[in-house]
PASEBA-1860 file (N, C-alpha, C; in nm, 3 decimals):
! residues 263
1> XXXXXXXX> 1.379/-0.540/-2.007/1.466/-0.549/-1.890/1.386/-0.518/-1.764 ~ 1.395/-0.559/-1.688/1.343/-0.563/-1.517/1.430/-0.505/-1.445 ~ 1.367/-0.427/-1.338/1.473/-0.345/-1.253/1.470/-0.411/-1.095 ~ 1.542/-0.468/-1.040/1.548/-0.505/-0.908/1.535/-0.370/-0.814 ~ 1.391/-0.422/-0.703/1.361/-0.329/-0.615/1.420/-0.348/-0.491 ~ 1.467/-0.270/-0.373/1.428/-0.257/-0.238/1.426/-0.407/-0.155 ~ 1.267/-0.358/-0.250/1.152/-0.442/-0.131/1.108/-0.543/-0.238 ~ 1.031/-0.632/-0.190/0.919/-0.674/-0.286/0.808/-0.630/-0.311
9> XXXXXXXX> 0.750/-0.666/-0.445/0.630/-0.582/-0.456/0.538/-0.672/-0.514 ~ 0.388/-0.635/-0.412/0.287/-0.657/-0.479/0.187/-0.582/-0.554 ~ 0.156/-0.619/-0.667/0.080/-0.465/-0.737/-0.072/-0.523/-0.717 ~ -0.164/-0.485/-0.667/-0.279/-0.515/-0.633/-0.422/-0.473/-0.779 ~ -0.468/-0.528/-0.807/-0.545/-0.532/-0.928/-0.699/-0.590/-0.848 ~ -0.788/-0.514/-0.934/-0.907/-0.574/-0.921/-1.016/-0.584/-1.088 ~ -1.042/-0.694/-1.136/-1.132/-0.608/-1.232/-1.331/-0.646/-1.202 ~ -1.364/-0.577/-1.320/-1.432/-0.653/-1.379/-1.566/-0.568/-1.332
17> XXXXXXXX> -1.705/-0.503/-1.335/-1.773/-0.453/-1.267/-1.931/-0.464/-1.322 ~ -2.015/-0.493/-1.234/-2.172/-0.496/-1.266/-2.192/-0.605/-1.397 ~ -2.273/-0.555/-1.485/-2.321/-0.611/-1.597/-2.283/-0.634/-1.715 ~ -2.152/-0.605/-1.762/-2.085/-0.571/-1.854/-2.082/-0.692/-1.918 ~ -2.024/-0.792/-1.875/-1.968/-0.971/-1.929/-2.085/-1.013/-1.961 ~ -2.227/-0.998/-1.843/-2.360/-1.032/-1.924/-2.433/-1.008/-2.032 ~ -2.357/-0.856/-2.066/-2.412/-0.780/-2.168/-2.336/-0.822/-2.292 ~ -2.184/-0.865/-2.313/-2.139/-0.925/-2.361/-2.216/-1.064/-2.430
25> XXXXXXXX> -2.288/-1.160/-2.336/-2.332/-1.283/-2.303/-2.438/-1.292/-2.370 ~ -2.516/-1.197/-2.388/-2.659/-1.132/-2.434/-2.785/-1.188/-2.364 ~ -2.702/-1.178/-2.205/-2.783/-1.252/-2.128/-2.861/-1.121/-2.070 ~ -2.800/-0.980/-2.092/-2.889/-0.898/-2.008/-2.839/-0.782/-2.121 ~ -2.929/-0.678/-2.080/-2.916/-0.514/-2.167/-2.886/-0.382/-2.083 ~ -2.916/-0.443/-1.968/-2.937/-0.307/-1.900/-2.822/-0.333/-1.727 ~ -2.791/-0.232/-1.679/-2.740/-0.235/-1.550/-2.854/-0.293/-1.455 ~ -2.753/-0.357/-1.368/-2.878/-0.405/-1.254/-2.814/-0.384/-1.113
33> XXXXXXXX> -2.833/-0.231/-1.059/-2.791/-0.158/-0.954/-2.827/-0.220/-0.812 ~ -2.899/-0.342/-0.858/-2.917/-0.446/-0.711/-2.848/-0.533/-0.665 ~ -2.731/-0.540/-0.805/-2.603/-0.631/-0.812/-2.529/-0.682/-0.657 ~ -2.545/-0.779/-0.625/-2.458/-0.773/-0.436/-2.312/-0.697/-0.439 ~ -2.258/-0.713/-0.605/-2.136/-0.677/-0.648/-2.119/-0.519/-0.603 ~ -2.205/-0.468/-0.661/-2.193/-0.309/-0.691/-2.242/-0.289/-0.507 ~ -2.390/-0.332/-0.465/-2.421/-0.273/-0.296/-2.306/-0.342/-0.176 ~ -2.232/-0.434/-0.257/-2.160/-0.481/-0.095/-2.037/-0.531/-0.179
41> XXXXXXXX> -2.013/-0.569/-0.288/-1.865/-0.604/-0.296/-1.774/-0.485/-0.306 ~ -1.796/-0.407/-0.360/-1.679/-0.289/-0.389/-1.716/-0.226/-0.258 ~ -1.784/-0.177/-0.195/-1.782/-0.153/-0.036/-1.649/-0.201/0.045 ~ -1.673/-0.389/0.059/-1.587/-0.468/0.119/-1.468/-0.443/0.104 ~ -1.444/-0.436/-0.068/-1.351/-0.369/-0.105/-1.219/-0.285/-0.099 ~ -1.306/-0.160/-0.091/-1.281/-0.048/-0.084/-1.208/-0.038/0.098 ~ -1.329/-0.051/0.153/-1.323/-0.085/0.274/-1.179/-0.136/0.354 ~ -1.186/-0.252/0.267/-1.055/-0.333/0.318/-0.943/-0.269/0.268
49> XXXXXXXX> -0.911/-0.191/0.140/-0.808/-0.101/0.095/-0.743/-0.035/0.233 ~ -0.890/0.046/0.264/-0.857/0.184/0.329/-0.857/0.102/0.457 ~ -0.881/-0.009/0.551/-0.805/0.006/0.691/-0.636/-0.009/0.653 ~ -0.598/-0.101/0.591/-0.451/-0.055/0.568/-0.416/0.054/0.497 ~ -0.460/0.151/0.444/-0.435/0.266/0.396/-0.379/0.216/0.221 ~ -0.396/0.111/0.152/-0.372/0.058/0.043/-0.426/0.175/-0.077 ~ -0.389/0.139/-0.180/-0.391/0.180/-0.323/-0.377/0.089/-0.417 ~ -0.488/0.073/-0.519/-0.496/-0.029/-0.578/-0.560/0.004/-0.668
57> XXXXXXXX> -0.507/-0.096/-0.820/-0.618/-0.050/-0.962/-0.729/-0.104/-0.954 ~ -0.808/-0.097/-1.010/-0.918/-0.135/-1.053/-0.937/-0.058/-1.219 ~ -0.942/-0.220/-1.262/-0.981/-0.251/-1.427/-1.114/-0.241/-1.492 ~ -1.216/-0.101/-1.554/-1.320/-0.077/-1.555/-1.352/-0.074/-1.691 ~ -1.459/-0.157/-1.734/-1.490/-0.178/-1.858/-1.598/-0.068/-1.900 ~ -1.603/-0.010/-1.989/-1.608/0.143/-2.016/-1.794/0.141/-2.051 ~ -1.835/0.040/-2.067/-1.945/0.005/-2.052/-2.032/0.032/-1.884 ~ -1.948/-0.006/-1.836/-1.944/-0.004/-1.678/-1.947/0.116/-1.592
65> XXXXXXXX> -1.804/0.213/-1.684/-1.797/0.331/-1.656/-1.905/0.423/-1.653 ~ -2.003/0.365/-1.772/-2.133/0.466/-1.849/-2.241/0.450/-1.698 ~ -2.291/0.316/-1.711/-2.355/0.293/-1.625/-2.355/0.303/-1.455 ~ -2.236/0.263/-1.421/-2.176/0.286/-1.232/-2.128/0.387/-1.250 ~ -2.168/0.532/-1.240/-2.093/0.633/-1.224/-2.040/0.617/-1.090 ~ -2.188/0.609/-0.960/-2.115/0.617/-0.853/-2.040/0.525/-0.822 ~ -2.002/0.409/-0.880/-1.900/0.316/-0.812/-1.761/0.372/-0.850 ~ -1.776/0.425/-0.980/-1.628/0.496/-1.051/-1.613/0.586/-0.935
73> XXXXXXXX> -1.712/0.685/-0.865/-1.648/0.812/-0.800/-1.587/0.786/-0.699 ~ -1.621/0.630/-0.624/-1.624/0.583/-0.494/-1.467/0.531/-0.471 ~ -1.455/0.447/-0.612/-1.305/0.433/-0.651/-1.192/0.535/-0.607 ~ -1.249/0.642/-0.713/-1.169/0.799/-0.738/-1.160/0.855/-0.553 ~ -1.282/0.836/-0.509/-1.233/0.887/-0.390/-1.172/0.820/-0.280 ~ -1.171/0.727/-0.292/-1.036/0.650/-0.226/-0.905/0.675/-0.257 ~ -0.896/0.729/-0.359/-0.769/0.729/-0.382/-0.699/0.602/-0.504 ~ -0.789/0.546/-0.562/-0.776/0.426/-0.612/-0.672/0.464/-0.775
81> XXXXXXXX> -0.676/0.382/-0.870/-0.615/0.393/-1.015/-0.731/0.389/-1.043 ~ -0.794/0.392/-1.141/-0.892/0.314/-1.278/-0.805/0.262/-1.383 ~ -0.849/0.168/-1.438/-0.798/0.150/-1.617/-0.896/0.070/-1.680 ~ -0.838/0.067/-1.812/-0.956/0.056/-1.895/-0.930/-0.090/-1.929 ~ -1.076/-0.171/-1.867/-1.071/-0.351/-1.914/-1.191/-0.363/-2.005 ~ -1.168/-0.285/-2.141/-1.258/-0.346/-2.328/-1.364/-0.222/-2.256 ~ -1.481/-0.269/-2.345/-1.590/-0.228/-2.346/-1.721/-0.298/-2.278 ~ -1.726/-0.403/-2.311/-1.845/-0.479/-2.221/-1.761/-0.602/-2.192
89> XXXXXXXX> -1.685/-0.657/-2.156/-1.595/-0.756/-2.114/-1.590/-0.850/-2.208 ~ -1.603/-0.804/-2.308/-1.565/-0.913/-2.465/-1.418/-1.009/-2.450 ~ -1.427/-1.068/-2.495/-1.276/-1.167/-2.532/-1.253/-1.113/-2.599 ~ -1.145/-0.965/-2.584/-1.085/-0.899/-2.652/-0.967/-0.977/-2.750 ~ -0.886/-1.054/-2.732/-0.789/-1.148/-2.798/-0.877/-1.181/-2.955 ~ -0.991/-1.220/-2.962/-1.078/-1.246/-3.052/-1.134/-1.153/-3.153 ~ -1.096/-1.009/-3.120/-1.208/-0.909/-3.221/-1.138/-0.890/-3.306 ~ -1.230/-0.887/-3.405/-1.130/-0.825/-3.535/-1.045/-0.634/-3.467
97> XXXXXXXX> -0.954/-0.643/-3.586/-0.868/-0.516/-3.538/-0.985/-0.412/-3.556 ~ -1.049/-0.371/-3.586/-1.127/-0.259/-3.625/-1.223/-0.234/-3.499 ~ -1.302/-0.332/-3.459/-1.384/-0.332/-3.299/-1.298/-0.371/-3.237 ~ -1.196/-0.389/-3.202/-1.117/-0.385/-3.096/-1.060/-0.235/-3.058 ~ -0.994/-0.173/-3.224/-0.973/-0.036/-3.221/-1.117/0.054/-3.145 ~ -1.267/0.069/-3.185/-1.369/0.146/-3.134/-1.381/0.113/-3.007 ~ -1.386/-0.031/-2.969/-1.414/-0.032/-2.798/-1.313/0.008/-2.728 ~ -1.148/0.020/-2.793/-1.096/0.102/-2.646/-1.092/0.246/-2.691
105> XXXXXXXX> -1.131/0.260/-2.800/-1.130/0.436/-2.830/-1.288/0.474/-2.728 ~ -1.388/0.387/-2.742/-1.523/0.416/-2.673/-1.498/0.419/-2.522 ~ -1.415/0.337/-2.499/-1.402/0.293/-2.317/-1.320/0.439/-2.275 ~ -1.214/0.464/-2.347/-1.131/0.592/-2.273/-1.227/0.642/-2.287 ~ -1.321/0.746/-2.412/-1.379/0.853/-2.397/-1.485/0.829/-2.258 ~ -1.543/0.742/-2.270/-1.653/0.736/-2.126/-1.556/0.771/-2.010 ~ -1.476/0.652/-1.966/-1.402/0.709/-1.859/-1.355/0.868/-1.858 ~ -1.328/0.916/-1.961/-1.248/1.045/-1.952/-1.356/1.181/-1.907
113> XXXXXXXX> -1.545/1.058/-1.944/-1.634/1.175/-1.874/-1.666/1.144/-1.757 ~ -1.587/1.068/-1.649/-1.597/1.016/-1.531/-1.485/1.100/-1.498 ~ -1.425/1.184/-1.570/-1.253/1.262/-1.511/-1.171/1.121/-1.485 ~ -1.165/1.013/-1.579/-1.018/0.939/-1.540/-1.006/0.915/-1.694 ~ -0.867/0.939/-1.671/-0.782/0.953/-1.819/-0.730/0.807/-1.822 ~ -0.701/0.731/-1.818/-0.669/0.581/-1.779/-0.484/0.558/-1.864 ~ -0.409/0.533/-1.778/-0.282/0.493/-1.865/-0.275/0.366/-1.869 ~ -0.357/0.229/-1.833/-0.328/0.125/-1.833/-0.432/0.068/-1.891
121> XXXXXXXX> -0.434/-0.054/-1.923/-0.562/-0.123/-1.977/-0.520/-0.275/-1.948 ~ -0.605/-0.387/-1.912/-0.605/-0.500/-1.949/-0.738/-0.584/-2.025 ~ -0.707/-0.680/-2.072/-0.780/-0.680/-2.217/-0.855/-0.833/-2.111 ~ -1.029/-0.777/-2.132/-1.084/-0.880/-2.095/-1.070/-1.017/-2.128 ~ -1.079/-1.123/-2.065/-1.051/-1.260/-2.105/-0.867/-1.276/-2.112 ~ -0.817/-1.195/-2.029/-0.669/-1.223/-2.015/-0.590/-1.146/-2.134 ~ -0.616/-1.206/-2.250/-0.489/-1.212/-2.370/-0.584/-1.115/-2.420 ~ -0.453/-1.051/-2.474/-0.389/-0.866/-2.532/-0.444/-0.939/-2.757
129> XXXXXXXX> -0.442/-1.034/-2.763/-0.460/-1.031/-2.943/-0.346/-1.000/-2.987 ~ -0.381/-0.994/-3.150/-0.254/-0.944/-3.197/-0.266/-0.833/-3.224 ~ -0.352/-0.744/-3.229/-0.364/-0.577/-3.279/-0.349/-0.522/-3.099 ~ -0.390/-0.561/-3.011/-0.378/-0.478/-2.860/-0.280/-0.380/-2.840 ~ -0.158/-0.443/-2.835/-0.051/-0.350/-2.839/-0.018/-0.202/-2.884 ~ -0.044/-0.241/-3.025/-0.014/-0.148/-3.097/-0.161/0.000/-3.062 ~ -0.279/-0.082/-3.079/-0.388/-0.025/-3.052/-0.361/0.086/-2.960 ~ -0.274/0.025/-2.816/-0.279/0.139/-2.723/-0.221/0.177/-2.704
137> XXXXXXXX> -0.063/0.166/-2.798/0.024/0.259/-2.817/-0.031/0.377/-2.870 ~ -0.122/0.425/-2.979/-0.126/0.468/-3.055/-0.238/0.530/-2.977 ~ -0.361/0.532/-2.887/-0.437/0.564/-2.803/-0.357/0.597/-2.677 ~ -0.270/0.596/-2.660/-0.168/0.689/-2.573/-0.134/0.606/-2.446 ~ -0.225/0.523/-2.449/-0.147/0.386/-2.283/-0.047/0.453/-2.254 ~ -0.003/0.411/-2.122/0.157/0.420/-2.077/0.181/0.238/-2.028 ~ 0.049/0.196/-2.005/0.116/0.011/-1.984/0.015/-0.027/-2.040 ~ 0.001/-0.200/-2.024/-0.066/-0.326/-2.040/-0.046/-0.395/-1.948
145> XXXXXXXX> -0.164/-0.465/-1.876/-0.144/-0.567/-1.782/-0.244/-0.682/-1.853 ~ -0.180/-0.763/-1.989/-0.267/-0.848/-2.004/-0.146/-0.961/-2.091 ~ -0.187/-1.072/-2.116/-0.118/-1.189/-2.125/-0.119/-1.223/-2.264 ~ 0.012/-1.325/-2.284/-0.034/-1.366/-2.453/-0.059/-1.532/-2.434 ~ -0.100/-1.563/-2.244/-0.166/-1.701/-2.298/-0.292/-1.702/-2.242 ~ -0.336/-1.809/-2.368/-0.491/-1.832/-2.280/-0.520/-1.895/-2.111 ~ -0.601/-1.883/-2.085/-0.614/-1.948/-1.961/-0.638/-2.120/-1.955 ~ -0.519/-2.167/-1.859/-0.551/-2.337/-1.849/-0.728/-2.412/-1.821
153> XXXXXXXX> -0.658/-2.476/-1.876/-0.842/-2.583/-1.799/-0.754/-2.619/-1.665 ~ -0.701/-2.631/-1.626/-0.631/-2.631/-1.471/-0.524/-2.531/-1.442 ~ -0.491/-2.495/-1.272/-0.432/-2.454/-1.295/-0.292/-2.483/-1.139 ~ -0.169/-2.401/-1.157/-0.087/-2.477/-1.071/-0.125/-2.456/-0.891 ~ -0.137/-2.577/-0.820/-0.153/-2.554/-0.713/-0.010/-2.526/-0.617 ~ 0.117/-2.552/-0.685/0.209/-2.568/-0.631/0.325/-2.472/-0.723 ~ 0.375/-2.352/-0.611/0.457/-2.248/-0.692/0.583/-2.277/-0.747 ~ 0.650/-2.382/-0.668/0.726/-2.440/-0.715/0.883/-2.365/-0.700
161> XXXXXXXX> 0.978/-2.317/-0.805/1.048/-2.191/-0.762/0.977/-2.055/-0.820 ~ 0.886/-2.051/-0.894/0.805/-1.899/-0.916/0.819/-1.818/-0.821 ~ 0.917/-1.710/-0.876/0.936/-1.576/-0.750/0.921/-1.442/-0.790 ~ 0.799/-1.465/-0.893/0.712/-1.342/-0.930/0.798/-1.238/-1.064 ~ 0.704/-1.167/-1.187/0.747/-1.137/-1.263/0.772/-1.028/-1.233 ~ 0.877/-0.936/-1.359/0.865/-0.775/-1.351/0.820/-0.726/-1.453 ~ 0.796/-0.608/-1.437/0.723/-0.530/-1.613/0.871/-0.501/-1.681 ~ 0.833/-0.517/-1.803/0.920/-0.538/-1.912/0.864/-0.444/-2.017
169> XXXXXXXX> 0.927/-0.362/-2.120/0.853/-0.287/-2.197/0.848/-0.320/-2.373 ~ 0.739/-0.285/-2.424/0.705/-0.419/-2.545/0.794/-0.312/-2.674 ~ 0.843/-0.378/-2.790/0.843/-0.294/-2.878/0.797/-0.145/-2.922 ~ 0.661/-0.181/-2.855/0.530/-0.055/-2.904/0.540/0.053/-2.806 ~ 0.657/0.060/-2.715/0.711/0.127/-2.585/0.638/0.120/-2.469 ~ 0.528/-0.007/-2.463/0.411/0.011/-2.363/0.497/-0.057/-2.284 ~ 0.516/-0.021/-2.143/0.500/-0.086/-2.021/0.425/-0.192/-2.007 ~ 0.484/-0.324/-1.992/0.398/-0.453/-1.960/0.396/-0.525/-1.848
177> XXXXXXXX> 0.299/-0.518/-1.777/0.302/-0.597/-1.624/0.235/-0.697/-1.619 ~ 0.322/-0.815/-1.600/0.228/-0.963/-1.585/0.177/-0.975/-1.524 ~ 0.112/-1.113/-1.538/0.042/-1.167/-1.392/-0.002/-1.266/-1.434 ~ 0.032/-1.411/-1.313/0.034/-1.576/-1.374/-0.171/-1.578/-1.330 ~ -0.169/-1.686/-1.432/-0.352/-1.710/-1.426/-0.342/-1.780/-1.248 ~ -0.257/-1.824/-1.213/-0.284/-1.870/-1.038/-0.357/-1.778/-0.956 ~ -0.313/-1.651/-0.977/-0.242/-1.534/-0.893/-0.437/-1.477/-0.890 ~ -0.502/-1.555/-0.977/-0.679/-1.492/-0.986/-0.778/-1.517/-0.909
185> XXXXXXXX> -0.835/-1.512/-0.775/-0.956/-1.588/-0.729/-1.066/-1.642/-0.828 ~ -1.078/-1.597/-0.960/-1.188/-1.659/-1.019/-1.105/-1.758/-1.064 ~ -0.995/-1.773/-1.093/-0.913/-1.898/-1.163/-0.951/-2.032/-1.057 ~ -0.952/-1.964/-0.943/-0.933/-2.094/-0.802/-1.110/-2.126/-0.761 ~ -1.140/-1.969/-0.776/-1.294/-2.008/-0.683/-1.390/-2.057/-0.825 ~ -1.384/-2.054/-0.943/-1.492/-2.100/-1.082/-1.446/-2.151/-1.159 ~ -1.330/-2.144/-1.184/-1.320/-2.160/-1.362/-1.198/-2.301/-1.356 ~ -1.091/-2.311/-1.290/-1.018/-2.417/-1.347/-1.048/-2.498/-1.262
193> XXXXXXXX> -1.044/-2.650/-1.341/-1.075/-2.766/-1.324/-1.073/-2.786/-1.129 ~ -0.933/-2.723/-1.124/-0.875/-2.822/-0.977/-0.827/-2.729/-0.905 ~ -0.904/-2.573/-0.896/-0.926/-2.466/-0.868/-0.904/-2.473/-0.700 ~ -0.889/-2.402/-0.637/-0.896/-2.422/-0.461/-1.005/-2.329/-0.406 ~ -1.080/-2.400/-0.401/-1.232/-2.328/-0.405/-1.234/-2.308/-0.230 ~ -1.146/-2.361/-0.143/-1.188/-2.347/0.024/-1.085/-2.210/0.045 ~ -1.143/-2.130/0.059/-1.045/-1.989/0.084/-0.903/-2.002/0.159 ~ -0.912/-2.050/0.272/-0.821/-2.070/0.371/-0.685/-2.154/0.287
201> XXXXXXXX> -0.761/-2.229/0.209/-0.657/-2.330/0.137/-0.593/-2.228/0.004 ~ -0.634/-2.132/-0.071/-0.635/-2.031/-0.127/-0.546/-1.899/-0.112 ~ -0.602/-1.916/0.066/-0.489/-1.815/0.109/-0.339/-1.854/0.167 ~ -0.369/-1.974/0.227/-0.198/-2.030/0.209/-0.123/-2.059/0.120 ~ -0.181/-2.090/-0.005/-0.144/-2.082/-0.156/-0.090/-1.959/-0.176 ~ -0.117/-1.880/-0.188/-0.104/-1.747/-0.206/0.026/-1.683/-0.127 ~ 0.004/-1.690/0.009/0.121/-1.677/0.103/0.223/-1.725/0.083 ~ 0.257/-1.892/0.044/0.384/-1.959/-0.029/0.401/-1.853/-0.106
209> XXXXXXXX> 0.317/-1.848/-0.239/0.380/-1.777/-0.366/0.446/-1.632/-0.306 ~ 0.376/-1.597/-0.213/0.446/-1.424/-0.170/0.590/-1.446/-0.123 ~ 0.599/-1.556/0.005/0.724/-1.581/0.032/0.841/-1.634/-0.110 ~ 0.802/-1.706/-0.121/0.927/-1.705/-0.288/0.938/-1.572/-0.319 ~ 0.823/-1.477/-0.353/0.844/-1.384/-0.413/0.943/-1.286/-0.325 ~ 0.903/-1.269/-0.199/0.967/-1.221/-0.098/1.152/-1.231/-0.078 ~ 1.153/-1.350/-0.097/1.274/-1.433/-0.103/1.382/-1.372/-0.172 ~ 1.299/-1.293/-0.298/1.406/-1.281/-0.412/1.383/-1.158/-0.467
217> XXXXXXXX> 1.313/-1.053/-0.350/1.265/-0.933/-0.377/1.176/-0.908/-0.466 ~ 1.121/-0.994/-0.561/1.009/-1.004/-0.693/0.915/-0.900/-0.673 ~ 0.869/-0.899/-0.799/0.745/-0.835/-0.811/0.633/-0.951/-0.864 ~ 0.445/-0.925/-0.802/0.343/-1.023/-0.836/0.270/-0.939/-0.855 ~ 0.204/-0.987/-0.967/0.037/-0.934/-0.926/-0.064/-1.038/-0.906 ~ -0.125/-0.966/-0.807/-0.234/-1.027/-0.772/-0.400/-0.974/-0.841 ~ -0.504/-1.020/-0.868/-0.641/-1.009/-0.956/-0.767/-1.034/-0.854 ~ -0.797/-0.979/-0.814/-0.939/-1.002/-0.760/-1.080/-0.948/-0.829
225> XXXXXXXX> -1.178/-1.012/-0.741/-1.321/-0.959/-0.825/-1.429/-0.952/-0.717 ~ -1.466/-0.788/-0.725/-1.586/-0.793/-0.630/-1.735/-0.864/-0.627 ~ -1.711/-0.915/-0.747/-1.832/-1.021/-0.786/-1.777/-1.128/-0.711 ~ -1.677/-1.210/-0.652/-1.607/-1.346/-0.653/-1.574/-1.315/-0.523 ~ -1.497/-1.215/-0.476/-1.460/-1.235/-0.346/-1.485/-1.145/-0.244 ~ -1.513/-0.993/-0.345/-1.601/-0.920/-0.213/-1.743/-0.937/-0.173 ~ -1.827/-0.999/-0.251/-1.903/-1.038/-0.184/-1.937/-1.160/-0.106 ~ -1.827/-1.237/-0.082/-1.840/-1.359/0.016/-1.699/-1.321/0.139
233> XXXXXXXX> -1.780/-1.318/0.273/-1.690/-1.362/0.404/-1.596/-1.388/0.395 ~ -1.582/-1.496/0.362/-1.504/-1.563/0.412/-1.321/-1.592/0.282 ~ -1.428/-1.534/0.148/-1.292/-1.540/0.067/-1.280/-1.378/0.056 ~ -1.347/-1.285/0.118/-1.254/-1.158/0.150/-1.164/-1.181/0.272 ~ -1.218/-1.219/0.404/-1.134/-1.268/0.507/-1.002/-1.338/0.464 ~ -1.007/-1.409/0.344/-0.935/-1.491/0.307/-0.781/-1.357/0.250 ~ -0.864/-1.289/0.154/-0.782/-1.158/0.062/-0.681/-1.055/0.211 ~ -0.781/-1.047/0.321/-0.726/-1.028/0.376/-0.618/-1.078/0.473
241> XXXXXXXX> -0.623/-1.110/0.475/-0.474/-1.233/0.553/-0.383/-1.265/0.478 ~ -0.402/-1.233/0.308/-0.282/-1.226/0.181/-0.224/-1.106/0.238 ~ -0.295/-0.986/0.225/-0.238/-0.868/0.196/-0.188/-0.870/0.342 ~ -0.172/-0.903/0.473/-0.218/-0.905/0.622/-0.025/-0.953/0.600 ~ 0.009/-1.080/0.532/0.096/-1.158/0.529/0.210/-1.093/0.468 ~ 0.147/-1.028/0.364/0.248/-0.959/0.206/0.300/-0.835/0.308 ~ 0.202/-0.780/0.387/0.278/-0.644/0.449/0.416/-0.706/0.571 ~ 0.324/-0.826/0.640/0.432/-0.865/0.725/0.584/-0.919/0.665
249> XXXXXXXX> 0.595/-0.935/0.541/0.679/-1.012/0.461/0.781/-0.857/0.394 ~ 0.711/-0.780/0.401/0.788/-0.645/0.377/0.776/-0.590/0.242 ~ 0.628/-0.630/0.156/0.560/-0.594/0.077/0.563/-0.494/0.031 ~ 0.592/-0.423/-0.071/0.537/-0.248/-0.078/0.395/-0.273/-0.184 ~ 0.231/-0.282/-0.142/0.168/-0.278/-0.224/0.091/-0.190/-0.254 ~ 0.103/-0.142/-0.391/0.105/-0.058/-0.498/-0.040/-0.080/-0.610 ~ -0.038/0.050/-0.651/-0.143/0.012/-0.774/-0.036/-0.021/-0.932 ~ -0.068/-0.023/-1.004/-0.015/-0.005/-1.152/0.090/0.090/-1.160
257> XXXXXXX> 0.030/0.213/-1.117/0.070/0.352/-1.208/0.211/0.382/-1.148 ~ 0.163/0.295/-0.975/0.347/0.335/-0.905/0.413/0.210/-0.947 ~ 0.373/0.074/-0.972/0.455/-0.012/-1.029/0.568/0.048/-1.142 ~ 0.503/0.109/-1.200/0.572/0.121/-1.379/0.664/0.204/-1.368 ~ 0.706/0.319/-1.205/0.724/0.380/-1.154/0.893/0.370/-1.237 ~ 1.013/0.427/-1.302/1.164/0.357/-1.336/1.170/0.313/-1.418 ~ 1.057/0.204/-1.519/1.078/0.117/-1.617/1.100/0.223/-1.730
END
C-alpha cells in the first residue's frame, strides 16, 4: 500500500563510485584515486547538494567503501545517507544465492568500519534476483531500492500519464522504493539505444516527468552518477535545473531514509 503525501516527492539517489564495476570487469585491481569521478565529480556533487541545502543517498559498493574512505567521510559530512550497492558492482540479479549472501554480508561490515550502518541497499545492475530480498531481510535492511526488470535496449522518451511510484513493502517486510530505468542519466547519456544524450533535452524530459508527478502529488526517484554527470558541465548544469524546477514545483527532496518515513 502507498501513502498519499502533502507534497510531492522526489527522493534523490546517486550510485556507483571509483573502480569497483572495473574491478568487477577484470579490467583493473586496484583504486585509481586520479579518477575525475572521485577529484571533481562527487565535489560537483556534493557541492550542488549543499547550495540548496539538499540530502541525498548515495549507493556505495562496499568495495568502494574499503578503498574511498575519504569520499565516504565527505558524504557523512554533508549530511548525506550511504547504502549499500553489492560489493564490486557485480550484476547482482545473476549470483548464485551463496555470493550474493557474502558480498552484502562483506559490504555492510566495511561500511560499518566507515561508522555507516546502511538500512538500504540497491542491487548493482538494477534487479534485486531471486534470493535479494530475503538476503536483506535477514541482514537487517529496513528498504530496497532495486527492480525486478532488466533494463531496456531503449528507453521511454515520452512520460506519457506516469506520475511517479510509491514504496510499497515486500512480503520479507522490506520497504521497497522504485525507480523507472528513464529516471537514470546513464540510461539517457550511454546505455539505451535512443538515450537523450544533449542534457538540455534530458532536462526537459525530466521536468515533464516531475510535473505529472507534481500533478498528482507522486513520489520519483531520480539516479545519478558522479562518473556520468558530475563530472561534465553541462549535464550537472543540466541536474541542476531538475532539482532548480522540482523545488519550484513544490518538491520535498529527500534521501531514502526520510522517504520510507510512515510506510
Amino acid at each position: 500500500m502507498t501513502r498519499q503525501r502533502e507534497k510531492p516527492v522526489l527522493c534523490l539517489t546517486f550510485d556507483n563510485m571509483g573502480e569497483a564495476h572495473n574491478v568487477f570487469l577484470e579490467k583493473s585491481a586496484t583504486p585509481d584515486f586520479a579518477d575525475p569521478a572521485i577529484l571533481v565529480g562527487y565535489p560537483n556533487i556534493l557541492n550542488l547538494l549543499a547550495k540548496y541545502d539538499l540530502k541525498a543517498t548515495f549507493f556505495v559498493e562496499g568495495w568502494s567503501a574499503l578503498h574511498y574512505g575519504d569520499v565516504v567521510e565527505s558524504i557523512q559530512r554533508g549530511g548525506h545517507e550511504i547504502g549499500l550497492h553489492g560489493w564490486i558492482h557485480e550484476i547482482f540479479a545473476d549470483l548464485p544465492q551463496r555470493t550474493a549472501r557474502q558480498f552484502v554480508n562483506d559490504g555492510v561490515q566495511t561500511l560499518k568500519l566507515r561508522g555507516v550502518s546502511p538500512a538500504g541497499f540497491r542491487a548493482p545492475g538494477g534487479k534485486i534476483g531471486p534470493f535479494g530480498l530475503q538476503i536483506l531481510a535477514e541482514t537487517g535492511f529496513s528498504y530496497d531500492s532495486s527492480v525486478d526488470t532488466a533494463m531496456p535496449d531503449e528507453t521511454t522518451t515520452d512520460p506519457g500519464d506516469y506520475a511517479g511510484d510509491g514504496p510499497t513493502r515486500s512480503p520479507e517486510g522490506l520497504i521497497r522504493i522504485p525507480w523507472q530505468w528513464f529516471m537514470i542519466d546513464a540510461i539517457h547519456y550511454v546505455l539505451a539505444e535512443n538515450g537523450l544524450r544533449n542534457p538540455d533535452d534530458l532536462a526537459a524530459f525530466w521536468s515533464m516527468v516531475l510535473r505529472n508527478v507534481a500533478d498528482r502529488r507522486g513520489f520519483v526517484t531520480m539516479i545519478n552518477h558522479a562518473h556520468i554527470t558530475g563530472v561534465d558541465a553541462a549535464r550537472l548544469a543540466a541536474l541542476e535545473k531538475v532539482i532548480a524546477h522540482a523545488l519550484d514545483l513544490g518538491f520535498e527532496i529527500m534521501p531514502c531514509r526520510q522517504a520510507i518515513d510512515g510506510y
